[in-house]
C-alpha positions as CSV (number, residue, x, y, z in Angstrom):
1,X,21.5,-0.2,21.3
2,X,23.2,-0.7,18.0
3,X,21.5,-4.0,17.5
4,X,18.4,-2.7,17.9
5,X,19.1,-0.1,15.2
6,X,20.5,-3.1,13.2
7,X,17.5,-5.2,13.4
8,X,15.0,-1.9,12.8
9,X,17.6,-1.2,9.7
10,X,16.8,-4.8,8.5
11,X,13.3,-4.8,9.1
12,X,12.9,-1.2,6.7
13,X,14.8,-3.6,3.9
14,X,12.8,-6.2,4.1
15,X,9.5,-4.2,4.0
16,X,10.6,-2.0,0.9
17,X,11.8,-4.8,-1.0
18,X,8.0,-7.0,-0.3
19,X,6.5,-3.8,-1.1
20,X,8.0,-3.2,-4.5
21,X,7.8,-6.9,-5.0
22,X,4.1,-6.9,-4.5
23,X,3.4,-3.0,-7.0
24,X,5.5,-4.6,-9.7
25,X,3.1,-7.9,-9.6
26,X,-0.2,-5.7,-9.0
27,X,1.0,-3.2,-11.6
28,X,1.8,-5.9,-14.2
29,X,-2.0,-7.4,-12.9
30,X,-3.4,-4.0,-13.8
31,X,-2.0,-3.6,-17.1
32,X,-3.3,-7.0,-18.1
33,X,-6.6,-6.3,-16.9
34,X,-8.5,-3.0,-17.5
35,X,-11.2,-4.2,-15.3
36,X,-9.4,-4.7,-12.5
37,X,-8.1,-1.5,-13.0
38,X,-11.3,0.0,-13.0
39,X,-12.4,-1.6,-9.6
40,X,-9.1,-1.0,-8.0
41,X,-9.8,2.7,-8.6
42,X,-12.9,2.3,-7.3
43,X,-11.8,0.5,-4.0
44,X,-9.4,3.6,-3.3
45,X,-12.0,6.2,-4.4
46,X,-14.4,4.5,-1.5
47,X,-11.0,3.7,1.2
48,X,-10.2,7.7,0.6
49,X,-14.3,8.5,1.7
50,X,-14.2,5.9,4.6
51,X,-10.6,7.8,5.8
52,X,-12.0,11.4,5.0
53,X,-15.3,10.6,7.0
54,X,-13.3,9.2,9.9
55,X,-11.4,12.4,10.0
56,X,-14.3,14.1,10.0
57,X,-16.1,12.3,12.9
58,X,-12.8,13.3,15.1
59,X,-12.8,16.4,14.4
């Protein structure tokens, strides 16, 4: 049991480290780039309606 929570420990490390790895590269993309910016908003603007209508559809 403990080296399952070991392993599951590990495996929380390595995904928040990749993760701020990857936002400090895509932040330092953003900054560089207003365009990308702008269509980066826009992707999330239309992910968030895709999620919401989903939600909606189950409801």
């Amino acid at each position: 049991m403990n080296k399952n929570t070991m392993n599951v420990v590990k495996g929380v490390a390595i995904g928040m480290a990749a993760g701020m790895a990857v936002g400090y590269v895509g932040k330092k993309a953003a900054d560089d780039n207003p365009k990308l910016r702008k269509k980066a908003n826009r992707a999330y603007k239309t992910f968030e309606n895709i999620v919401d209508t989903a939600q909606y559809m189950f409801k």
